[in-house]
N, C-alpha and C positions, 0 to 999 in steps of 0.2 A: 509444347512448353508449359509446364503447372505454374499456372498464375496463384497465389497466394494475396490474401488483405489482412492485414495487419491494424489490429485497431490503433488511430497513432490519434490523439487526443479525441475529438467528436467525430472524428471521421473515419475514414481508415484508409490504408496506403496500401499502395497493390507492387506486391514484391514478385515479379517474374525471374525463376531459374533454370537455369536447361535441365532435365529430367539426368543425365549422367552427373550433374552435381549436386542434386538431391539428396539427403541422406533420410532421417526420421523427421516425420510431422507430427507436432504434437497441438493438436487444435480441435481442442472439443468445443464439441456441440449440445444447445439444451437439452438437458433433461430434466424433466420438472418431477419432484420427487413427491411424497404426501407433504402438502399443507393447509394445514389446520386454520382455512384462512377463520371463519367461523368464533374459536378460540381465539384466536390472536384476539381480532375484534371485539370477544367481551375482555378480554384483558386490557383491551384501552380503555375501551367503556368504563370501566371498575377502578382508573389508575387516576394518583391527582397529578401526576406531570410524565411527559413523554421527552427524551432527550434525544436527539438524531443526530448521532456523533460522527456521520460522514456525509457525502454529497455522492458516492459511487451511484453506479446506475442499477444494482441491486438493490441497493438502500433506497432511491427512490421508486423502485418498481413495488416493491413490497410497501411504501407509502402510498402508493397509489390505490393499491388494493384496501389500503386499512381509513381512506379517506373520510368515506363515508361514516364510518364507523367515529372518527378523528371530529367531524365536526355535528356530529348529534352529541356530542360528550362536553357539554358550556361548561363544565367543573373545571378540564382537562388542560394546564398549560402544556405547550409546546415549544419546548425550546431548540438553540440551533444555536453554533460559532458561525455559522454563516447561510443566514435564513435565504437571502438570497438567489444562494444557487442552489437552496434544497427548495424553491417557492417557482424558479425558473424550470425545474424539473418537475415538478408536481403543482402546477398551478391550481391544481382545485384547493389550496391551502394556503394561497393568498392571503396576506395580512393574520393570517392565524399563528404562523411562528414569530416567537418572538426571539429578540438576539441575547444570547449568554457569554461573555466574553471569559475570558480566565480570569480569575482572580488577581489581583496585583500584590504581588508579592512582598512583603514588610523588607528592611534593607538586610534584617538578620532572620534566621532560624529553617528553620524544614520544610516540608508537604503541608499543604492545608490546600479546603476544600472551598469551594462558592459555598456559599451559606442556602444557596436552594439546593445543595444535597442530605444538607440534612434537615431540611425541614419534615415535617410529618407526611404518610401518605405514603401509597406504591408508587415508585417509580420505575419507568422502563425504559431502559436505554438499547437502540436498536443499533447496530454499526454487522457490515461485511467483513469479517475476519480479511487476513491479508499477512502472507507469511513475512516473517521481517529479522533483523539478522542479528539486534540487542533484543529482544524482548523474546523472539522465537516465532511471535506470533503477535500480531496488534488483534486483537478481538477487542469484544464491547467491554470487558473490566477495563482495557489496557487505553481503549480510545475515550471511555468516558473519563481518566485519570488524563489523559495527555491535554483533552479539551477544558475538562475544568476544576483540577487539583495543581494549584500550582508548587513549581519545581518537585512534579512526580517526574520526568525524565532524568531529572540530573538527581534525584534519589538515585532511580534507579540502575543507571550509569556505573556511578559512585559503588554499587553491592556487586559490582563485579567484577572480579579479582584482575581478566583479563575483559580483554573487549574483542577477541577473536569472534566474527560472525557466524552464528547457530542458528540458522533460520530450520524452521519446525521442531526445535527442542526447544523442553523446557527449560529456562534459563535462570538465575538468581534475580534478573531485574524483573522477568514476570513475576517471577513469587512475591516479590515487592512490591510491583502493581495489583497486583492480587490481594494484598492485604490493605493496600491502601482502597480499593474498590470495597473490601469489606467494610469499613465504614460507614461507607454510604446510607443512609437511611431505608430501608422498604425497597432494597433496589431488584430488581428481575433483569436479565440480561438476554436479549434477543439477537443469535446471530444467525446469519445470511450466509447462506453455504451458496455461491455463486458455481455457473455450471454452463460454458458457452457466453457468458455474457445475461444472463438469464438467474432468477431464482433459480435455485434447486429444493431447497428443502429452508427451513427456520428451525433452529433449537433453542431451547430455553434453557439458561443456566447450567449451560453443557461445560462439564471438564476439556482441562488443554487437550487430551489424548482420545476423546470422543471427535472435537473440530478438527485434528490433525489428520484422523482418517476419515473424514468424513470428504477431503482430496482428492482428486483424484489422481491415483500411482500412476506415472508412466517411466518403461525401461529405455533406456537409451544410450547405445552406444557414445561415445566422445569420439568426434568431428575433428578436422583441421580448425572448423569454424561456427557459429551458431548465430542464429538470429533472431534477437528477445527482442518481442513486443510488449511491453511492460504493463498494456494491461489498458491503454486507452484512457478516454476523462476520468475522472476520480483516482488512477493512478500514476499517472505520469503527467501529473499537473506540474511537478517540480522536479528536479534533476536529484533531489534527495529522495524522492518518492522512491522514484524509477527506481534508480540506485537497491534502495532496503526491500522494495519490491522485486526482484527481478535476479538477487541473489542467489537463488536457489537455483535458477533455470541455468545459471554457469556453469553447470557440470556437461552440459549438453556438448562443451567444447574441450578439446586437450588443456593441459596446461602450457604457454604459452603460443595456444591458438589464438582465433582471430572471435572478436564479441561487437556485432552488430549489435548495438542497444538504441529501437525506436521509440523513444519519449519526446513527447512534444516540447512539455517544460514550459507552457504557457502562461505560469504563476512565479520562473524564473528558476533559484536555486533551492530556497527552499528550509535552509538553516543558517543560522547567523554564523555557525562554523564556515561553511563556503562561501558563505557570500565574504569574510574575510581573507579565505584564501584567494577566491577570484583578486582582490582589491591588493594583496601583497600583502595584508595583513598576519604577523606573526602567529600559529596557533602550536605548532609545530606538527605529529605525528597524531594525534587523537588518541594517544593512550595513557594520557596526564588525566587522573582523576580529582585531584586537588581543587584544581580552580575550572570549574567545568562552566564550558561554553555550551549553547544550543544545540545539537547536533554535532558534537564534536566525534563522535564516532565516523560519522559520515565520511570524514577528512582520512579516518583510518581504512573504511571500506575502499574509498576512490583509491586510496594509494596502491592497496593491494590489490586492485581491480586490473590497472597501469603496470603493476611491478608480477604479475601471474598473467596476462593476457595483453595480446596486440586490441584497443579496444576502440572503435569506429562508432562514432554516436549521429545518429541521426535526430535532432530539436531544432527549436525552433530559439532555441538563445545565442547571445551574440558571438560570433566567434571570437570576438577581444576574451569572451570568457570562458568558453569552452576551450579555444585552443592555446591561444596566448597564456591564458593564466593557470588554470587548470591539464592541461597537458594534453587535454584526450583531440583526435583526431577527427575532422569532422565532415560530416558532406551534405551538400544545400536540397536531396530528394530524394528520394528512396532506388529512383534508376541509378543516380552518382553513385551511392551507397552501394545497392548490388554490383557494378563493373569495378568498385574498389575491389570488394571483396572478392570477386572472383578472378582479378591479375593478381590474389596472393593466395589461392587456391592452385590454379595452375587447371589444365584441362580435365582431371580427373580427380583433383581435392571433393569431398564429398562437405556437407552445411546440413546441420540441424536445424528448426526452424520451430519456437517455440511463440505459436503467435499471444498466448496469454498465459504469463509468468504469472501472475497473481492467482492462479486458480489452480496449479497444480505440482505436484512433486514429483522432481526428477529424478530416479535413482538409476545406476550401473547397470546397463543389459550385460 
């Protein structure tokens, strides 16, 4: 019987199937591709501020490596939306981050930035790409814009005519993001091509369509049913994560087939849009661009998530809001989960098993 582990927040969850209901596994493993770790290092050395605009475990693996480097450089601030858990992961950097919050937005007008982006100086902003279903893609323009340019989301929201989700295309609200990153003062952009959970390679100021293939392809038939592991800590800290994360791997299943989605959701929901729908709060559909809420796409994703797929969520948030208020179905362990899924299989239904959505792209075998 293939026992399978599923990264599900810091740990990972061990998903047993009987080999006749097995269908494709898509679970890669490191490979660690050239890194220049060397260059990176004098590019920190040489920079007057460094931004670490995610907490993923690539992102602090690759800080791990550049530590050294990170604190011979007393010029070099170090920032972080939350030093914290980039300090709990790379402890050699203790007290050396300091915290950047967003900017506080005036009651009227557009996008604007922290005022430490444009101050003088190279700066370099590291973040792990992560496919996403408005933007196409969160890379380091898109995360150092969401961390500290405020109302760059509901810019970008707002330039898109519809809000149908495009994960791995280029979209109108990256191009948005993307101009608004141009701004930035001296900025270098460093992204983490993740690979097993593991580095794979780092690129510098790489275009959307170099990061996109830089993926890895896998073909896959469509299943009765599928089951996404959304990618573990840094990406299934909140049930909008998961969600924008874990979009892509949905092809893995028919249309209205069955979608196991493992996210822990340890940080809860994640956008001010669901946290209003959990509560009953009016938002309506998420396709109103006028008066734009947090995350109100999200409210659009979930529905069509519910309204295309029978969908079985394995977290760790309360069922008053997963089931009760948000709709989706839920089960208290990854065994509950498995025998749901397989008395709606039936003896021979076949299951895709896609243990880490964040790292790769599914297309039609």
């Amino acid at each position: 019987m293939p026992e399978l582990w599923i990264p599900y927040g810091a740990v990972e969850a061990l998903v047993t199937v009987q080999a006749e209901n097995l269908g494709a596994v898509v679970d890669l493993q490191p490979e660690r591709a050239a890194v220049e770790a060397e260059r990176l290092a004098e590019r920190v050395k040489g920079a007057a501020s460094l931004f670490v605009c995610d907490a993923s475990p690539t992102t602090s693996e690759l800080l791990k490596e550049l530590s050294a480097a990170i604190l011979a450089a007393p010029q070099l601030k170090v920032y972080s939306a939350a030093p914290r858990r980039v300090e709990t992961a790379v402890p050699e950097l203790k007290g050396r981050i300091a915290t950047l919050p967003p900017p506080v937005p005036a009651a009227e007008g557009g996008a604007f930035m922290a005022p430490e982006l444009t101050e003088g100086g190279t700066k370099l902003f590291i973040a792990t790409p992560r496919p996403d279903p408005l933007f196409g893609m969160v890379d380091a323009r898109v995360a150092a814009c969401l961390n500290w340019v405020a109302r760059s989301r509901a810019e970008a929201a707002r330039a898109r005519k519809e809000m149908e989700p495009t994960p791995f295309e280029m979209t109108r609200s990256k191009e948005v993001a993307d101009a608004l990153a141009r701004g930035i003062t001296g900025a270098r952009f460093l992204d983490i091509i993740p690979r097993g959970g593991k580095v794979r390679a780092v690129m510098e100021d790489a275009p959307f369509d170099a990061l996109r293939n830089a993926f890895a392809e896998s073909a896959v038939q469509p299943a009765k049913a599928v089951v996404v592991g959304a990618g573990g800590r840094g990406y299934d800290d909140t049930l909008s994560s998961a969600i924008r994360t874990a979009w892509y791997a949905l092809g893995g299943a028919r249309k209205a087939g069955t979608v196991l989605l493992m996210a822990e959701c340890s940080e809860g929901l994640g956008s001010t849009a669901l946290e209003m729908a959990a509560t009953g709060r009016t938002l309506g559909d998420g396709r109103r661009r006028d008066a734009y809420v947090d995350g109100a796409e999200d409210v659009l994703y979930l529905s069509k998530l519910r309204e295309e797929y029978d969908v079985l969520l394995l977290s760790g948030l309360p069922e008053v809001y997963a089931k009760s208020k948000l709709g989706l179905t839920t089960a208290r362990g990854a065994g509950e989960a498995v025998v749901r899924l397989l008395s709606k299989l039936g003896k021979t239904g076949k299951m895709n098993v896609v243990t880490r959505a964040n790292e790769c792209r599914l297309v039609p075998a």
